[in-house]
C-alpha positions in Angstrom: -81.8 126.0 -87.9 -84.6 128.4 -86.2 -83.0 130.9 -83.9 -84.7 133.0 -81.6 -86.6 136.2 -82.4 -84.2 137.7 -80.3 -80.7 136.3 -81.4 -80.1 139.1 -83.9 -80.3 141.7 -81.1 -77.3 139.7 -79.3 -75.8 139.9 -82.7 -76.2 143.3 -83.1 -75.1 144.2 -79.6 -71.7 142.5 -80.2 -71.2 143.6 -83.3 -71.7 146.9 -81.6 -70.0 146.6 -79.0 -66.8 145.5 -81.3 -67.3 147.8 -83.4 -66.6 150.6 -80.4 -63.6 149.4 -79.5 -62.4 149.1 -83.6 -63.1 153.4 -84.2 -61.9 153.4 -80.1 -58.4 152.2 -81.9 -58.8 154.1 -84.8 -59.5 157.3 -83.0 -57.1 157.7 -80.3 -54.2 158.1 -82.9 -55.4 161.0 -84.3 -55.0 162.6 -80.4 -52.3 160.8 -79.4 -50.1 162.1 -82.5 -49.7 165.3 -80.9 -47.7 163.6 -78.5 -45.7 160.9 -80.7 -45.0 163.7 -82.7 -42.9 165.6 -80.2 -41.0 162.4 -78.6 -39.9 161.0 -82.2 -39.4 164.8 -83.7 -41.6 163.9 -86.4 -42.6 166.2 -89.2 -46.5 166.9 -90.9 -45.6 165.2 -93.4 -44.6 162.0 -91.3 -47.3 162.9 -89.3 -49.6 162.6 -92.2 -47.9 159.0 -93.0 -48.4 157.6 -90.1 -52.0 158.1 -89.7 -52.5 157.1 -92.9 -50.9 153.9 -92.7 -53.5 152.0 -90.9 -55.7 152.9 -94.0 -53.3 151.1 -96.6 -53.2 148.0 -94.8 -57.2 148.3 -94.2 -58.0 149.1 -97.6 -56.4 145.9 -98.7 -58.4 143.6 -96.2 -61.6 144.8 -97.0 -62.1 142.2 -99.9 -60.3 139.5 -98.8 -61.9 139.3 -95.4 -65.5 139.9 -97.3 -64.8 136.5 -99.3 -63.5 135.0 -96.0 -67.0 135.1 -94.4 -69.2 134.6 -97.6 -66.8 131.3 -98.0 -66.1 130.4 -94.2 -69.0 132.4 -91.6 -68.9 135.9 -90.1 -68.2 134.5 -86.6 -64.4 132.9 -87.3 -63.5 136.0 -89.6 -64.8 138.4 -86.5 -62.9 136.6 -83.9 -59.3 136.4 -85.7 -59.9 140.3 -86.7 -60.9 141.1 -83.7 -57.6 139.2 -81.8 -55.4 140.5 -83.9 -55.7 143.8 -84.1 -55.9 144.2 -80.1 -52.7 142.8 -80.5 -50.9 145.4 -82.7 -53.0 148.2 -80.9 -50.7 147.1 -77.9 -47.8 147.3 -80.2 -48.4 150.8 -81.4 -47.6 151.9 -77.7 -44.4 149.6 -78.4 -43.1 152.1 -81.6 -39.7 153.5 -81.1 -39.3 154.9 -84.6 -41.0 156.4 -87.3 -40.9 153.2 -89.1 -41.6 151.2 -86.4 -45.0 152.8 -85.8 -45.7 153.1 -89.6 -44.7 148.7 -89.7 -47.9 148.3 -86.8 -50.1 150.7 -88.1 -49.7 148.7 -91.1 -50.2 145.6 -89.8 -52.8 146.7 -87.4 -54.8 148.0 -90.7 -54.7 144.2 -91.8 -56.1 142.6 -88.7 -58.9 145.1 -88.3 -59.9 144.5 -92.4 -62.1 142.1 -92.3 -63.8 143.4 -89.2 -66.7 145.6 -91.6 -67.6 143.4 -93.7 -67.8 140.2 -92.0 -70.1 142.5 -89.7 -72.5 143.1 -92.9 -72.5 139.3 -93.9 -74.0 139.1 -90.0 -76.7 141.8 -90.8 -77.4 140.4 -94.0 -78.0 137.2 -92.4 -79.9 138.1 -89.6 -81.8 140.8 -90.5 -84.6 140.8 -93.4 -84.0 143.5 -96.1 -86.6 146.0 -94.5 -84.4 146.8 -91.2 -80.8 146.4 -92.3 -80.9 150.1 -92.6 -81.5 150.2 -89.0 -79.3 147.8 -88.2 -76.5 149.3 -89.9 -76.5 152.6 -88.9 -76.6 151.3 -85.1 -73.2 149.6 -86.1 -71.8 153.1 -88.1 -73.7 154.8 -84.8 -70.7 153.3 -82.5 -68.2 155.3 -84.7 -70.0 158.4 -83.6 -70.2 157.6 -79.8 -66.8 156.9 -80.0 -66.4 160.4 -81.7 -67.4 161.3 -78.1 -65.7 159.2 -76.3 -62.5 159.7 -77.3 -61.3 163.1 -76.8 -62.8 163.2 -73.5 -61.3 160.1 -72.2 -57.5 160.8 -74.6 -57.4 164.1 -73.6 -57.2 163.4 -69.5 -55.2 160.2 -70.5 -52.6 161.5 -72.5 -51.5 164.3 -70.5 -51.8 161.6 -67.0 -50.4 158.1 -68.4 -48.9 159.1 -71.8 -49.3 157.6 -75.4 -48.2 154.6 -75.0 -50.2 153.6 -71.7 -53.0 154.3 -73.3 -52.4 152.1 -76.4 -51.3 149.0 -73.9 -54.7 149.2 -72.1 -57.1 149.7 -75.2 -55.4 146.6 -76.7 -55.7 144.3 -73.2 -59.8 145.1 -73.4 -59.7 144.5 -77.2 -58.4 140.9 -75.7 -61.1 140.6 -73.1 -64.2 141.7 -75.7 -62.6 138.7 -78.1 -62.9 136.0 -75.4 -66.9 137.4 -75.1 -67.4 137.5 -78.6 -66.1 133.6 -78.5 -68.7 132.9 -76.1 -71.5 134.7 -77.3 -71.1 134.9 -81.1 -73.1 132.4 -82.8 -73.9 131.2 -86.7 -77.0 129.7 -88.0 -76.2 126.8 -89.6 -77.0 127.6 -93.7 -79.9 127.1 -95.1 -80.4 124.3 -98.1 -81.6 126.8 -100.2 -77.7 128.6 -100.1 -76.2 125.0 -101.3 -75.0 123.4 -104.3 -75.9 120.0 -105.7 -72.9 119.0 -104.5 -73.7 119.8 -100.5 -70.7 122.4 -100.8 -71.5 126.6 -100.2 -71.3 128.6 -103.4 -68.2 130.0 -104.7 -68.1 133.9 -104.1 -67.5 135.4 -107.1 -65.7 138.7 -106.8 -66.5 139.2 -110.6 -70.1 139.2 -110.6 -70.4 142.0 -108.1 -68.0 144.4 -109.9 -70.0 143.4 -113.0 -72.8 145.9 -110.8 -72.8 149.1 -112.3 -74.2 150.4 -109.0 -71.2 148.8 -106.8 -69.1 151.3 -108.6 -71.2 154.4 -108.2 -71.5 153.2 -104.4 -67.5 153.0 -104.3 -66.9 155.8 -106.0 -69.2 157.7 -103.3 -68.1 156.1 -100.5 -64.6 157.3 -101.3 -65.5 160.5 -101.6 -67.6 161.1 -98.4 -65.1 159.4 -96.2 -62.4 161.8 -97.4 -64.1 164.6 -95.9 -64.9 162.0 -93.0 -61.6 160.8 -92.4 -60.0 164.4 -93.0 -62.0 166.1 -90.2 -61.1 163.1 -88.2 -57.3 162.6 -89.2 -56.7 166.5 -88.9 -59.2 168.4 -87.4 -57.0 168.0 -83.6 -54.5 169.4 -84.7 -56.0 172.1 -86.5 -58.0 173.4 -83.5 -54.9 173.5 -81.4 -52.5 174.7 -84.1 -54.4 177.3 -86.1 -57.7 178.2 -83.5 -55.4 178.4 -80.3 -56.9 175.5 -77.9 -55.1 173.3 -75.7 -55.5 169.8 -75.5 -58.7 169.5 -72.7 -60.3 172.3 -74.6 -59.9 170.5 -78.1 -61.3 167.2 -76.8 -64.5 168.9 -75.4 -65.1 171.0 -78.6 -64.1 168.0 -80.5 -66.9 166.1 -78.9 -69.6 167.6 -79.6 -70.5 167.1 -83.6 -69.7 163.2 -82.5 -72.2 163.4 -80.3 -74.9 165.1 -82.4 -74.5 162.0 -84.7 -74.8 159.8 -82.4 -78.7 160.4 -82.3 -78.6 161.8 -86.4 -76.9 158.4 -87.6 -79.3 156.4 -85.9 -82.3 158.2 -87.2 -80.6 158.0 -90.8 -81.2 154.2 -90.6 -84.6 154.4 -89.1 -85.5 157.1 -92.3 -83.7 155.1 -95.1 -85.6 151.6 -94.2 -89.2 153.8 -95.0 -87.9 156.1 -98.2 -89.0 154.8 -101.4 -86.2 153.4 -103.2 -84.4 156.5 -105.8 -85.8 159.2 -103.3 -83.0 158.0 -100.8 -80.1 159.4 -103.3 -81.8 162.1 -104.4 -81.7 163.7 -100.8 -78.2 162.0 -100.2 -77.2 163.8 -103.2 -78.7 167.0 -102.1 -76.9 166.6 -98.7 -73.9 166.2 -100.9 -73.9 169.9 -101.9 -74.4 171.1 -98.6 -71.7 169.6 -97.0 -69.5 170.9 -99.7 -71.3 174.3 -98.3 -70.6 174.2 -94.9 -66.9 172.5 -95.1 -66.3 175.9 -97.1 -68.2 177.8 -94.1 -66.2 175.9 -91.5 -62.9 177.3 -93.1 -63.5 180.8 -92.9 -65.1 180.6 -89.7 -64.7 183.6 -87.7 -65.0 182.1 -84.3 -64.6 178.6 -82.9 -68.5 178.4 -81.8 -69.3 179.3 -85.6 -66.4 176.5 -86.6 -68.2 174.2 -84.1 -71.4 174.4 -85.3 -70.4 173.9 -88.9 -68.4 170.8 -88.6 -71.7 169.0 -86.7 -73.8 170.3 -89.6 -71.4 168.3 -91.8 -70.7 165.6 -89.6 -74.5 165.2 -89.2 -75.3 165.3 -93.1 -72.2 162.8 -94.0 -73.1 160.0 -91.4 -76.6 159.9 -93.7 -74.9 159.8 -96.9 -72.4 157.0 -95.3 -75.5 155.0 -94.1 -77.3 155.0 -97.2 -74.4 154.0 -98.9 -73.3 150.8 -97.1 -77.1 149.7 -96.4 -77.6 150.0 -100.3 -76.2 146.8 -101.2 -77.0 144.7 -98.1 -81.0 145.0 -99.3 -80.1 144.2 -103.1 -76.7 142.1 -103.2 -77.3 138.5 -102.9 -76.6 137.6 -99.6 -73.9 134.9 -100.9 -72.0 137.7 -102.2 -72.7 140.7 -99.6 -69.7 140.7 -97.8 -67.7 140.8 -100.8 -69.5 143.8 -102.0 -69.4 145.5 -98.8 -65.9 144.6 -98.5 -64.7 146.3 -102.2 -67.4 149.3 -101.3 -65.9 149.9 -98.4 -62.3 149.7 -99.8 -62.9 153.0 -101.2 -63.8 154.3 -97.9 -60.4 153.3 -96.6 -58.3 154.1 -99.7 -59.2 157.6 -99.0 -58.4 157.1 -95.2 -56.0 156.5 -96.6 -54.8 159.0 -98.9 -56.3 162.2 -97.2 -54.2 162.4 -94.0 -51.7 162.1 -96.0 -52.8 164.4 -98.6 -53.2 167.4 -96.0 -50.2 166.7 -94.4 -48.0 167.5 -97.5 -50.8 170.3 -98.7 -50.4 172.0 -95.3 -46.6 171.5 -95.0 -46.2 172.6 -98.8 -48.2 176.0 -98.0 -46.1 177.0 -94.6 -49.1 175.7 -92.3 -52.4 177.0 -94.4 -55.4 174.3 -94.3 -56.8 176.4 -96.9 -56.0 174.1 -99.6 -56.7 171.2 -97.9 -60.3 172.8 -97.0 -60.8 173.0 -100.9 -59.9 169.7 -101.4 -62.7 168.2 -99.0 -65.3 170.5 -100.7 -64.3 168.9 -104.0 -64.7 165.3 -102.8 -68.1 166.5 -101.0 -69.2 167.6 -104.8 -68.2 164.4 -106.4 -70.1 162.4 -103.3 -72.6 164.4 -104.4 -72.7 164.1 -108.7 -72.2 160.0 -108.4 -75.1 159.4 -106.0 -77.3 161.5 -108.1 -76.5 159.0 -111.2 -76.2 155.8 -108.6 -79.3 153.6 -109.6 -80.5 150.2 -108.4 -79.6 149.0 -112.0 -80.7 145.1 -111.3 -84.2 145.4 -110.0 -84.7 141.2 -111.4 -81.5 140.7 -108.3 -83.2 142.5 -106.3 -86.6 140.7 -106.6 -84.4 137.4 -106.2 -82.7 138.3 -103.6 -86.2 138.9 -101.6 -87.3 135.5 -102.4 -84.3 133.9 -101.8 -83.7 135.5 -97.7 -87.9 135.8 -97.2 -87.4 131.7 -97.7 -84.4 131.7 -95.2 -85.9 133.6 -92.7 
């Protein structure tokens, strides 16, 4: 089937566009547990749980809904992901307990899963190796304008309609962008070339892509970057009103501004990576690595919130290029049969320690009578391991790679 020179833009757009709302969802916790805190009298410690339960029920999505769309299309995976999880976002604003909320942050972590990588099988498909780069980091780029977006707009909402208004209407327009996607989101129909003798698609084999040395060093990195990610994201709120005296409008303008410095840094990440030689792109990701590990320890002895500010968009900045790199890596040299799957295990790291560090700081700052000290160290140690396992990360298959050019320059 021969689609337009123009259809992967529309693709991209929605995938865009969903992708906003997804890290809209995602987001707005992190604000609006200031709030849920006080009305269910809940602890750090609880605090840290709940944020971190979304993560745990992501995590475990991310290969599952990856085999989903290498065995059934990106389009049906997107839609029920996308349904779903507007559903329990209007079910969070439901909570009446701290189980409750933990149950649909849970759940809501399932339905959003398969979201990411059912999003790279569409790139992979629709793009040719030399711009999925670009294409990717325009998808990440929507977690960064969201970065923006969201204390501005949570800060005015939470203190005018509450938490759980908020939560009631993000869901209702997560209903409305599923009924465009089902309108606009199309497939091409597969190509010969990606079926067996038998007229049937090819078996995804889960075992073939750990069997990539590379997948691992990609996990392993992807892990550790989106601990300091989702530790400045989980956390940095509350530290800025707790510890560095700001009040809620103040926090959410602050907050706002390394979001919106990567806004324009992510997208030129993807625009750099498609032109670097491949092996150079690690080396400076690895480089950028170190640094971050620098100014996270700059950003806790900060002596003024400009200083702090300025910091935390270096880092923000530096860690949306290492993030990029990352999950573009194996959309130009998996096979595309198989490149949701990968994504999808890569990217399980990503939200295994979403998972783990809110949690993490929540009993490292409760344990130490309110210090982030500790929890500061612990970011610049994930930063340095980021760092050491990109540095050994090589494209260790370059025969698959070659193959895998063939193979999509025929489908194209």
């Amino acid at each position: 089937m021969v689609q337009s020179k123009h259809f992967k833009y529309i693709v991209l757009t929605l995938l865009f566009l969903g992708w906003c709302l997804g890290n809209l969802d995602r987001f707005v916790i992190n604000y609006a547990i200031v709030g849920i805190t006080q009305d269910l009298g809940l602890s750090a410690s609880a605090q840290g749980i709940i944020l971190s339960s979304f993560f745990l029920g992501y995590a475990i999505m991310q290969i599952p809904g990856g085999a989903l769309a290498d065995r059934f299309g990106y389009r049906k995976v997107i839609l029920v992901s996308l349904f779903s999880w507007s559903i329990f976002t209007i079910l969070t604003g439901s909570a009446w307990s701290l189980f409750s909320l933990i149950f649909v942050r849970f759940l809501f972590g399932i339905g959003e899963g398969s979201f990411f990588p059912s999003g790279s099988k569409a790139i992979a498909t629709n793009f040719p190796i030399n711009q999925r780069s670009g294409a990717m980091s325009i998808m990440l780029a929507s977690a960064a304008i969201m970065g923006v977006v969201t204390p501005i707009l949570t800060g005015q909402a939470l203190v005018t309609i509450g938490w759980r208004n908020l939560f009631y209407i993000i869901g209702a327009v997560g209903i409305l962008i599923t009924a465009l996607m089902f309108f606009l989101l199309k497939e091409p129909a597969k190509p010969a070339l990606a079926t067996s003798g038998s007229g049937q698609q090819p078996k995804t084999s889960l075992k073939a892509v750990l069997k990539t040395p590379m997948i691992w060093n990609l996990f392993i990195s992807y892990f550790s970057i989106y601990a300091v990610n989702w530790g400045l994201q989980s956390w940095m709120p509350t530290y800025m009103v707790n510890v560095r005296g700001l009040d809620m409008t103040q926090m959410g303008l602050l907050a706002a501004i390394p979001a919106m410095v990567s806004i324009f840094t992510m997208i030129l990440s993807g625009y750099v990576l498609d032109r670097i030689p491949a092996g150079k792109d690690r080396i400076i990701a690895s480089v950028f690595g170190v640094l971050v590990a620098l100014f996270l320890y700059l950003m806790g002895s900060a002596g003024s919130i400009t200083t702090f500010i300025t910091y935390m968009t270096i880092v923000t900045a530096m860690a949306g290029f290492i993030s990029t790199l990352i999950i573009s890596k194996s959309l130009k040299t998996m096979p595309e049969s198989v490149v949701a799957t990968a994504n999808g295990f890569i990217n399980t790291g990503a939200q295994l320690a979403g998972f783990l560090t809110p949690m993490l700081i929540g009993f490292l700052v409760q344990a130490s009578g309110g210090s982030y000290a500790t929890a500061f160290i612990m970011l610049i140690a994930f930063a340095l391991i980021c760092s050491i396992t990109l540095m050994f990360s090589r494209r260790s298959n370059p025969d698959q790679d070659n193959t895998t050019t063939e193979v999509q320059a025929k489908a194209v």
